[in-house]
Backbone as numpy.savetxt, mean C-alpha at the origin, in Angstrom:
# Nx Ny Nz CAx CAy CAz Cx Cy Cz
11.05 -3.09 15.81 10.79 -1.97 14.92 10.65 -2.44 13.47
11.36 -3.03 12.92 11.32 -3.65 11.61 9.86 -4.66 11.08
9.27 -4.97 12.14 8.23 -5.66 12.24 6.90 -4.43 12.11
7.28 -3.06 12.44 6.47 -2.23 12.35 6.31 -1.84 11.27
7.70 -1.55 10.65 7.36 -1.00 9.51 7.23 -2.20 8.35
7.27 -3.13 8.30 6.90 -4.47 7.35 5.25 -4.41 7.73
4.96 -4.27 8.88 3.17 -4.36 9.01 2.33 -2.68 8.19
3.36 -2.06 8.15 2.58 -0.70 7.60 2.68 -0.80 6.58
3.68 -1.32 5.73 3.81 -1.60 3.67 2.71 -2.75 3.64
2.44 -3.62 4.60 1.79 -4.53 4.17 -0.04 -4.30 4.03
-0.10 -3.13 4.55 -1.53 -2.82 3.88 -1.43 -2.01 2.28
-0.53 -1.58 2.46 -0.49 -1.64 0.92 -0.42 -2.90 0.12
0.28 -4.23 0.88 0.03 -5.20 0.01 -0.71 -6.09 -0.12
-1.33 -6.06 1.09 -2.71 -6.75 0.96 -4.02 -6.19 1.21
-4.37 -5.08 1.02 -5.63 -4.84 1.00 -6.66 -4.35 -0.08
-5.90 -4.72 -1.11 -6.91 -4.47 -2.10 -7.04 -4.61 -3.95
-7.93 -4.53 -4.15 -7.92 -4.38 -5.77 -9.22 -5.01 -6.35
-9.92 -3.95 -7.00 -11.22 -4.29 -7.98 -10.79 -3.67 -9.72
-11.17 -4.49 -10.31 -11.15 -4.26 -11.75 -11.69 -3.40 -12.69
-10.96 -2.99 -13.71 -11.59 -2.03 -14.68 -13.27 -1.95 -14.98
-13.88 -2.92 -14.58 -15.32 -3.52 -15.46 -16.08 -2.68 -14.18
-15.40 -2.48 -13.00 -16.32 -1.68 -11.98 -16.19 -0.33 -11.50
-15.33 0.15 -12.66 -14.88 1.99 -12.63 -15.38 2.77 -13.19
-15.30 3.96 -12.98 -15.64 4.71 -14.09 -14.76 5.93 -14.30
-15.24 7.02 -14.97 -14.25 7.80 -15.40 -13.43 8.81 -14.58
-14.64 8.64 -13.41 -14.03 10.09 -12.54 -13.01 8.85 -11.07
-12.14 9.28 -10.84 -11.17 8.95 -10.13 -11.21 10.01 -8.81
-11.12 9.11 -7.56 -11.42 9.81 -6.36 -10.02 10.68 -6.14
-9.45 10.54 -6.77 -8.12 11.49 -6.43 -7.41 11.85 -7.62
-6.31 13.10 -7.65 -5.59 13.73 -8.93 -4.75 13.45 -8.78
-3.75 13.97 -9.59 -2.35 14.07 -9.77 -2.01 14.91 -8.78
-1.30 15.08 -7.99 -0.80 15.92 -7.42 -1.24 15.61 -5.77
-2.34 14.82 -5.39 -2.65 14.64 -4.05 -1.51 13.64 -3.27
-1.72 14.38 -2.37 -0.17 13.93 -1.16 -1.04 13.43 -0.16
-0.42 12.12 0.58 -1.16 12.11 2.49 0.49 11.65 2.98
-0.08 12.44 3.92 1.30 12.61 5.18 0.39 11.72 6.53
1.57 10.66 6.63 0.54 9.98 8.37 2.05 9.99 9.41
1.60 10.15 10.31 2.16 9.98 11.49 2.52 8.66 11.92
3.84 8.07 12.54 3.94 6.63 12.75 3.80 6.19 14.11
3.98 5.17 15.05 3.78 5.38 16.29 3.65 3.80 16.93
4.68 3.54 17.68 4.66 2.49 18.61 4.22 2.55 19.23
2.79 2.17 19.69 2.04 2.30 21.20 1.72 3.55 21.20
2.50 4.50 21.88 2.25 5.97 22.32 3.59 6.24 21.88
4.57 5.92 21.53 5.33 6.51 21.07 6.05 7.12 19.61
6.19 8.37 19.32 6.34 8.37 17.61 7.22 8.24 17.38
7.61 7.26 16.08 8.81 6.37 15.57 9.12 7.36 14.22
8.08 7.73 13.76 8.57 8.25 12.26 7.31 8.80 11.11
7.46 8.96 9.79 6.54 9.58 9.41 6.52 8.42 7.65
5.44 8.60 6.87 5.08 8.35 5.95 4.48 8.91 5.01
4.47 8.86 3.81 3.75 9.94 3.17 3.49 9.02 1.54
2.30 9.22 0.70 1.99 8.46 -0.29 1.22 9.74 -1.49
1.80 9.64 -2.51 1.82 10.70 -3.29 1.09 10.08 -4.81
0.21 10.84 -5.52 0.17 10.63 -6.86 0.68 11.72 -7.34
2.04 11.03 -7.86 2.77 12.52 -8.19 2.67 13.10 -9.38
2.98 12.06 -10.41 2.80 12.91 -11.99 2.53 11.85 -12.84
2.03 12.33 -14.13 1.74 11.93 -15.47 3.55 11.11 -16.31
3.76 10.40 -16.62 4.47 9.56 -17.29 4.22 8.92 -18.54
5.19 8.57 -19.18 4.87 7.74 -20.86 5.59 6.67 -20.46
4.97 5.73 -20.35 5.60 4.42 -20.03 5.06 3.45 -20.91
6.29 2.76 -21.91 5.74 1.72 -23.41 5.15 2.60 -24.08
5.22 3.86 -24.57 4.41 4.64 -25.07 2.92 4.95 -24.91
2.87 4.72 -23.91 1.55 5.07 -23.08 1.52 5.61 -21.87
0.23 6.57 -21.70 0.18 7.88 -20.81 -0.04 7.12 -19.37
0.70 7.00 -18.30 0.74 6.39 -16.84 0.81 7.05 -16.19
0.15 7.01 -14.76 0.65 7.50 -13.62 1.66 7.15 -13.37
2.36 7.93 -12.06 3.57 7.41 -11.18 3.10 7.97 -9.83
3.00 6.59 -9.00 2.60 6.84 -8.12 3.88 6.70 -6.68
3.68 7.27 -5.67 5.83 7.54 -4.94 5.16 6.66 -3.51
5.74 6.75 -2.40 5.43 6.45 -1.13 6.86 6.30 -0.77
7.03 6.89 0.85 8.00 6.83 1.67 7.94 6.95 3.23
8.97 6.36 3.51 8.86 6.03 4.95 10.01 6.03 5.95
10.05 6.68 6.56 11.17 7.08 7.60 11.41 7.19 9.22
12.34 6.68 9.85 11.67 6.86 11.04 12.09 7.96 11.83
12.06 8.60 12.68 12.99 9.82 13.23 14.17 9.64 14.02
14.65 10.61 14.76 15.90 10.63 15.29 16.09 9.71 16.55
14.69 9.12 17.50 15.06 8.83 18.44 14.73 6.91 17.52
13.82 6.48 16.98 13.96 5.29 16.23 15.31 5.08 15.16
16.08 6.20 14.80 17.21 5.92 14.37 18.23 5.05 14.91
17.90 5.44 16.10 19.15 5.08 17.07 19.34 3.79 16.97
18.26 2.83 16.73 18.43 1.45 16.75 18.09 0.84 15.42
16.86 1.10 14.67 16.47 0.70 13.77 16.06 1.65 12.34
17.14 2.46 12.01 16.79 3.70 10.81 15.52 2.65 9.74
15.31 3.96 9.04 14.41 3.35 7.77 14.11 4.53 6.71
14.76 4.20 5.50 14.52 5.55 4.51 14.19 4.35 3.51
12.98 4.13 3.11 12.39 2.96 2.20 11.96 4.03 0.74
12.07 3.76 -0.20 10.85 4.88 -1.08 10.72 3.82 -2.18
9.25 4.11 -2.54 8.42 2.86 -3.65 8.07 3.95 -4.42
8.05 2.83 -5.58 7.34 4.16 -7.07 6.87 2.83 -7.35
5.39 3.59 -8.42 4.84 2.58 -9.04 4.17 3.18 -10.26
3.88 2.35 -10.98 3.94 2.77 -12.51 2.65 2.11 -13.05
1.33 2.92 -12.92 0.07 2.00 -13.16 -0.55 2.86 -14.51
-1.70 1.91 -15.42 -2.28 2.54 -16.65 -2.79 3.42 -16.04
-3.18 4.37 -17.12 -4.23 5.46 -16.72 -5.47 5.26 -16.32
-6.29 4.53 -16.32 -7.37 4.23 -15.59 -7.32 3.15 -14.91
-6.75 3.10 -13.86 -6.01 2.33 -12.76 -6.46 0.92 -13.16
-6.35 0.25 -13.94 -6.41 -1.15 -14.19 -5.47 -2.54 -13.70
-4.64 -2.01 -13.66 -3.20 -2.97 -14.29 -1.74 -2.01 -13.49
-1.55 -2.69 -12.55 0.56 -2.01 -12.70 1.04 -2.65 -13.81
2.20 -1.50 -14.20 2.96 -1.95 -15.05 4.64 -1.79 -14.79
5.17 -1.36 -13.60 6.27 -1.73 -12.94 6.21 -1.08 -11.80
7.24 -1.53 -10.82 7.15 -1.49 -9.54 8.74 -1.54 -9.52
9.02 -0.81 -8.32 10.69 -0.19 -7.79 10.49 0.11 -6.56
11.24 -0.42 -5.99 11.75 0.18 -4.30 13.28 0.08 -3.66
13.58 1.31 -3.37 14.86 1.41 -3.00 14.52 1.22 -1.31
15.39 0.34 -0.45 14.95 -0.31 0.77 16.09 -0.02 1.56
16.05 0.83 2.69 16.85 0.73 3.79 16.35 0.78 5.10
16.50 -0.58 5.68 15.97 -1.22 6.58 16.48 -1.54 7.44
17.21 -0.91 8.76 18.20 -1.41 9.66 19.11 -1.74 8.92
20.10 -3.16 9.09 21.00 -3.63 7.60 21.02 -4.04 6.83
19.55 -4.28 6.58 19.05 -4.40 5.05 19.14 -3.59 3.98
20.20 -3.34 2.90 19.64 -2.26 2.04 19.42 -3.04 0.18
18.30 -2.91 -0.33 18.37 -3.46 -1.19 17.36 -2.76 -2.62
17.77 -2.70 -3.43 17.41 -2.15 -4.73 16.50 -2.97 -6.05
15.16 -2.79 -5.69 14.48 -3.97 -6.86 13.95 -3.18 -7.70
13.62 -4.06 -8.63 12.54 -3.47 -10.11 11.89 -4.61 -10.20
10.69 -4.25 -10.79 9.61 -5.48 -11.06 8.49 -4.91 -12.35
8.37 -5.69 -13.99 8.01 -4.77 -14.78 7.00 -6.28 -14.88
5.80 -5.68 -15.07 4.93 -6.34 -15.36 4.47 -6.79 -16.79
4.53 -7.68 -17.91 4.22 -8.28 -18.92 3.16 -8.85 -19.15
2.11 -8.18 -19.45 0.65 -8.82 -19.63 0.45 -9.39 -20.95
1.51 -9.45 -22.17 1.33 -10.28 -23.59 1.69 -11.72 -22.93
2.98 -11.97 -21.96 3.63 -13.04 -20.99 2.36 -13.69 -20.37
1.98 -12.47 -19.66 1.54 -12.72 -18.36 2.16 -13.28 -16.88
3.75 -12.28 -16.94 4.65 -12.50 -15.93 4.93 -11.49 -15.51
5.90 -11.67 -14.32 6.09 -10.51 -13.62 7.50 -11.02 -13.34
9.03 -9.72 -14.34 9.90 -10.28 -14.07 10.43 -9.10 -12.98
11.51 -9.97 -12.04 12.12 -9.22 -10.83 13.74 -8.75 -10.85
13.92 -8.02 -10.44 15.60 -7.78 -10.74 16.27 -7.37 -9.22
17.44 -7.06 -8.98 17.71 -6.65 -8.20 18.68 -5.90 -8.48
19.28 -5.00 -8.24 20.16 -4.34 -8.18 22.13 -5.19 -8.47
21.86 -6.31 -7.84 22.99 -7.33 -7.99 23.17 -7.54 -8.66
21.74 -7.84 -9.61 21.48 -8.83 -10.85 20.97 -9.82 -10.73
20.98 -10.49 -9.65 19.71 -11.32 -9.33 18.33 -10.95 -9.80
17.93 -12.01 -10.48 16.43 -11.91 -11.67 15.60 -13.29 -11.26
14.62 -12.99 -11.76 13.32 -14.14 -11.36 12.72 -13.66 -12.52
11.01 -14.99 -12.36 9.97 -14.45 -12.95 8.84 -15.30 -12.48
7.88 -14.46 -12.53 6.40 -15.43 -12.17 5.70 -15.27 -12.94
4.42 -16.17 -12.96 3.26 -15.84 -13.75 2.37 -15.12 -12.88
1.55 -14.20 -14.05 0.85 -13.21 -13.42 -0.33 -13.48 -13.92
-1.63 -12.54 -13.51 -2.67 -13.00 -13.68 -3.12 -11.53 -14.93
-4.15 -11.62 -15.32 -4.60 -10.68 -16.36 -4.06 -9.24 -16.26
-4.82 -8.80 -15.00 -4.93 -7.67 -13.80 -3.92 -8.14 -12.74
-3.13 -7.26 -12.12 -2.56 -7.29 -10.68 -2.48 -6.01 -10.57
-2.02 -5.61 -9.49 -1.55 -4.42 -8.71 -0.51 -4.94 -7.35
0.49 -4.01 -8.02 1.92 -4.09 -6.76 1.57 -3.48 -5.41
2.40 -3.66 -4.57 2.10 -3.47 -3.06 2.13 -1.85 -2.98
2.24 -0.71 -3.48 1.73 0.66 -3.87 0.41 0.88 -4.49
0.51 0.30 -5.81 -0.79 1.11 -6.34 -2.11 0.20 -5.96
-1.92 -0.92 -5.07 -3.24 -1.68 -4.79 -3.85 -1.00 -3.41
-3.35 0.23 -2.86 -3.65 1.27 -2.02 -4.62 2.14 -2.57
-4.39 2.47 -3.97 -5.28 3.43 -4.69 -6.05 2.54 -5.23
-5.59 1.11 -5.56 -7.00 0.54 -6.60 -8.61 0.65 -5.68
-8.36 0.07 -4.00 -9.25 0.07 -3.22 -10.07 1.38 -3.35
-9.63 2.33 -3.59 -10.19 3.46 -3.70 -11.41 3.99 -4.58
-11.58 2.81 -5.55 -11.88 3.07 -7.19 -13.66 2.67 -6.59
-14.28 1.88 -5.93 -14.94 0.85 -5.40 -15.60 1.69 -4.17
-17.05 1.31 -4.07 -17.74 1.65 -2.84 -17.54 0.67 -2.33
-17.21 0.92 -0.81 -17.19 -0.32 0.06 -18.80 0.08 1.11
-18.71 -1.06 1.02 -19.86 -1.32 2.68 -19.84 -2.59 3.71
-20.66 -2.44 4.50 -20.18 -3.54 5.19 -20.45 -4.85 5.34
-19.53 -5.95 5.82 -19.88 -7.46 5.44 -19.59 -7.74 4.63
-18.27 -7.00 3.74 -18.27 -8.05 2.23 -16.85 -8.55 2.29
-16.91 -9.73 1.59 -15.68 -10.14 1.25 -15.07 -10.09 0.27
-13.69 -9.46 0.06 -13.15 -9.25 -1.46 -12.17 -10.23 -1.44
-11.85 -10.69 -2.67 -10.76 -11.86 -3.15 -10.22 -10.82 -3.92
-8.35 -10.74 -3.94 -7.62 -9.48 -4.45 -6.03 -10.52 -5.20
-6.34 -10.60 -6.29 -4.66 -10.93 -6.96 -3.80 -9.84 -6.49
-2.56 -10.09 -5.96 -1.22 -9.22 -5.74 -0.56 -9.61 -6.42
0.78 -8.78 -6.52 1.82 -9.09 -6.94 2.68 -8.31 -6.65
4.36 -8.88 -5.75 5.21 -7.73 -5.36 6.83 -8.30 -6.44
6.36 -9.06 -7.20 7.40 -9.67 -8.13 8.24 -11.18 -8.06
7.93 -11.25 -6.23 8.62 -12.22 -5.75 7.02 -13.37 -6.01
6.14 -12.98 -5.91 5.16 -14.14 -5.47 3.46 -13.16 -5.88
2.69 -14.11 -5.89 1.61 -13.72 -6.84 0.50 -14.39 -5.87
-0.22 -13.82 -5.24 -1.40 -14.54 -4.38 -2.43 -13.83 -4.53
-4.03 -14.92 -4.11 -5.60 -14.37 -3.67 -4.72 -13.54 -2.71
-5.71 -12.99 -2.12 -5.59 -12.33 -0.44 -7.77 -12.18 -0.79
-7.91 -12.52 0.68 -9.08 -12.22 1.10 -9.79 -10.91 1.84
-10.14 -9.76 1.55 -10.45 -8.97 2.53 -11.93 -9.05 2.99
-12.23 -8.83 4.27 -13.42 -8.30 4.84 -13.72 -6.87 5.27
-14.67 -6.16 5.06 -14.87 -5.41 5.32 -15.69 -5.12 6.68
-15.36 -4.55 7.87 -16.30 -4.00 9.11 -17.16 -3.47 8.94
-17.38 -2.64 9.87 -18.26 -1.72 10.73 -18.23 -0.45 10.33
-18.75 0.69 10.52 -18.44 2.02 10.18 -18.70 2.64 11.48
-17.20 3.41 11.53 -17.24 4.13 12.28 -16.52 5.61 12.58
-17.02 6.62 13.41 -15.97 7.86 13.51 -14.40 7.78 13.88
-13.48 8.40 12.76 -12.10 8.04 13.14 -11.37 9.10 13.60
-10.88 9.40 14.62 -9.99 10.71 14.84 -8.21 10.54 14.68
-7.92 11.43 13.69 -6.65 11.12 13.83 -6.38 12.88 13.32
-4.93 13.36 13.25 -4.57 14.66 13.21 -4.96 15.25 12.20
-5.77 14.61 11.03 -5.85 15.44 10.07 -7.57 15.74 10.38
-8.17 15.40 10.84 -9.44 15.78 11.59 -10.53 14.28 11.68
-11.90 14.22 11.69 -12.09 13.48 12.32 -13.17 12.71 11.12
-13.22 11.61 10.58 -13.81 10.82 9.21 -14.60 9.21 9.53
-15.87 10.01 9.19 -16.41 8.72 8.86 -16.04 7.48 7.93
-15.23 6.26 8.50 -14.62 5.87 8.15 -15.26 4.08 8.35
-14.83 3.10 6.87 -15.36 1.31 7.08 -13.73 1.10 7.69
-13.88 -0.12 8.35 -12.70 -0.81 8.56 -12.99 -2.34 7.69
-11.21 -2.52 7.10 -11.21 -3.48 6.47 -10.14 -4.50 6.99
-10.21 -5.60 6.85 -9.39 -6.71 7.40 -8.79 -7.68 6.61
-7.80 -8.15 6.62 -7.50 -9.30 5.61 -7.52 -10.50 6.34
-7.61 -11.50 5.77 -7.04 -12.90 6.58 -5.90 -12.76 6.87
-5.36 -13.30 8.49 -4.32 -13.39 8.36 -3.49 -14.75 7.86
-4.45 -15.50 7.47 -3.51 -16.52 7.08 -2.66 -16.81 5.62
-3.52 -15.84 5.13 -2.94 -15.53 3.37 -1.88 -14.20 3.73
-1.36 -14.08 4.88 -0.08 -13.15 5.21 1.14 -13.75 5.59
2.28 -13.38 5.03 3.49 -13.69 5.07 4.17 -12.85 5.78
5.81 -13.41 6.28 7.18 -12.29 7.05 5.69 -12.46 8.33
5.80 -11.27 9.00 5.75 -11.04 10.30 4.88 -11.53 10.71
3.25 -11.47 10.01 2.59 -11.94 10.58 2.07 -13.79 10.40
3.30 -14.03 9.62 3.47 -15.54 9.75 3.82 -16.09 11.72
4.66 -15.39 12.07 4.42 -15.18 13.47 4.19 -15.17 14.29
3.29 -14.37 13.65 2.20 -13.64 15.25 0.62 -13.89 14.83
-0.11 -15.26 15.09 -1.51 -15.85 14.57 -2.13 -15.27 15.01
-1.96 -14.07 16.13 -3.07 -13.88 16.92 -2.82 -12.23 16.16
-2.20 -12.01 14.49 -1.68 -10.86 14.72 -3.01 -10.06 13.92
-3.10 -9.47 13.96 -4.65 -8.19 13.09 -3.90 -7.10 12.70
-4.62 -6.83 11.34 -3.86 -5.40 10.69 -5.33 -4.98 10.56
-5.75 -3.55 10.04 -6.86 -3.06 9.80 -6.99 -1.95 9.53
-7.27 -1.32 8.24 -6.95 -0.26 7.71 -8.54 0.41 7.21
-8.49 1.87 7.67 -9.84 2.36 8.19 -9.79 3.46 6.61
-10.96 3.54 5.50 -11.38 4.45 4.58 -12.12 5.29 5.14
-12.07 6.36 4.33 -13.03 7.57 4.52 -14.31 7.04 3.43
-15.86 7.62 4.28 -16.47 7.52 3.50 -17.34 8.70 3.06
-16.35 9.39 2.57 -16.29 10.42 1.79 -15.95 10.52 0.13
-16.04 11.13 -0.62 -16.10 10.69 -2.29 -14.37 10.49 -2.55
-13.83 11.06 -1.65 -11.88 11.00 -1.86 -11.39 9.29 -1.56
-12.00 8.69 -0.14 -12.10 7.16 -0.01 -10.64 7.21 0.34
-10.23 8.13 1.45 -8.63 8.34 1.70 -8.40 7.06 2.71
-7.27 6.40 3.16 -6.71 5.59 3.74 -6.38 6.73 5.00
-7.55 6.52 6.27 -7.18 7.23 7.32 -6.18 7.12 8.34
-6.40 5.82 8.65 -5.60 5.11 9.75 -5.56 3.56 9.46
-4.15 3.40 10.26 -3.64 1.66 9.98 -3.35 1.43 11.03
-3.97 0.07 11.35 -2.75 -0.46 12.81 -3.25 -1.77 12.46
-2.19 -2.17 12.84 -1.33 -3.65 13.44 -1.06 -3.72 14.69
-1.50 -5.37 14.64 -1.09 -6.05 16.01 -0.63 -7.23 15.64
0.88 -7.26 16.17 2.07 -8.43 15.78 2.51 -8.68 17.49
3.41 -9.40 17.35 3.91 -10.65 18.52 4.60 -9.07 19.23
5.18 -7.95 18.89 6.04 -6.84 19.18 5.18 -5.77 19.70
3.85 -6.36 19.76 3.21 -4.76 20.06 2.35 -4.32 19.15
1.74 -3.23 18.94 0.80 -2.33 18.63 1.38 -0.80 17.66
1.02 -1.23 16.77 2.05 0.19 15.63 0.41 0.86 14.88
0.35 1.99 14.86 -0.16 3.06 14.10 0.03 3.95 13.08
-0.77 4.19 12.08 -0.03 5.00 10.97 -1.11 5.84 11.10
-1.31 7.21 11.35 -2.52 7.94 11.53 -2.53 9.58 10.76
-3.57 9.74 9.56 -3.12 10.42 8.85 -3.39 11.97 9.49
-1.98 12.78 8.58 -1.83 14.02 9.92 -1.83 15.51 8.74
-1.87 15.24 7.09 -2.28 16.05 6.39 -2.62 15.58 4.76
-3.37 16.52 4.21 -3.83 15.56 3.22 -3.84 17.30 2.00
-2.54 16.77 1.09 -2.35 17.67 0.00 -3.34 17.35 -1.21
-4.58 18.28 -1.70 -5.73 17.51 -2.33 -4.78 17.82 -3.70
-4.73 17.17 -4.90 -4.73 17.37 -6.44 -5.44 18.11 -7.08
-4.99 18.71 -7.98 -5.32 19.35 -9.12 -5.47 19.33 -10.70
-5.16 18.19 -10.87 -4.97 17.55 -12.28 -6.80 16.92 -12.71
């Protein structure tokens, strides 16, 4: 189970990010838009997820989003492996750049409390923990944390056959990641049914689980619709077959 839910944050952390120089003003989503997905081992449902642009913020004296995500599993995945995870992320207003990152983590008996504030005069990314345990890395101009590089993908027409090269950063470590983009195809999942690209990362620029499992594939399906919503996710690790399949979609108003 823990392998499931490490493969479902991890399309948030590796699948994406294009730069300010290829945006423009109108943003495929508001303040206020919610997606709710469904979780699911095989055929069985483990738990639920949900990823929010919730509100407007002044962060360094400047106007930011705050962007939330959470993840939980239900009563019968409790029994062995609970999970109440929640991420915030703290990006400029015209999605360029994170500028801190937080996740409160409870993970089976893992429970652990980070912050990660990004310094672009540095060009580091320092880490904290709740203990007090601190780090720092060097960062690159542009990054995006394992949250808001969910929405950066969004910013960008995708089509198919291309390959994107994506700087991350989750505080601990700073990498390329490679994505490819698929095929297009019809996706059905509970919130109705979307013409949707599938995208892929290497797995060899992946760390934790799917260090693993070589034979493992993640693949996370867009709408190609002007919103460019994150429909469906699945992974395939050494444990099986996990799904994240979206089951309602709260549009914004801002």
């Amino acid at each position: 189970m823990k392998k499931f839910f490490y493969g479902f944050l991890y399309f948030c952390i590796i699948l994406n990010h294009f730069l300010a120089a290829d945006q423009n003003n109108s943003l495929p989503f508001n303040i206020g838009e919610r997606l709710e997905y469904d979780l699911s081992w095989g055929f069985i449902p483990v738990g639920s997820a949900t990823m929010e642009v919730h509100s407007s913020v002044n962060y360094d004296k400047k106007s930011c989003i705050l962007l939330k995500f959470f993840v939980r599993t239900n009563s019968f995945a409790d029994s062995f492996y609970k999970v109440r995870t929640t991420i915030e992320s703290v990006i400029s207003r015209d999605f360029s750049k994170s500028l801190s990152y937080r996740k409160a983590q409870q993970e089976g008996k893992t429970k652990k409390n980070i912050f990660v504030k990004f310094d672009y005069d540095k060009l580091k990314a320092f880490y904290r923990e709740e203990n007090g345990a601190s780090s720092s890395i060097p960062i690159a101009v542009n990054v995006f944390d394992p949250l808001a590089i969910a929405y950066s993908f969004r910013l960008k027409e995708l089509y198919e056959n291309q390959t994107i090269q994506i700087p991350t950063c989750d505080g601990k470590n700073f990498s390329q990641m490679l994505i490819k983009t698929g095929k297009k195809k019809v996706i059905s999942v509970p919130a109705g049914k979307f013409s949707a690209i599938e995208t892929i990362p290497e797995m060899k620029n992946l760390k934790g689980v799917f260090q693993k499992s070589p034979e493992g594939i993640l693949r996370v399906w867009y709408s190609q619709d002007k919103s460019k919503i994150p429909v469906k996710i699945s992974s395939k690790v050494v444990v099986g077959s996990f799904n994240a399949r979206l089951k309602r979609i709260k549009a914004g108003t801002d």
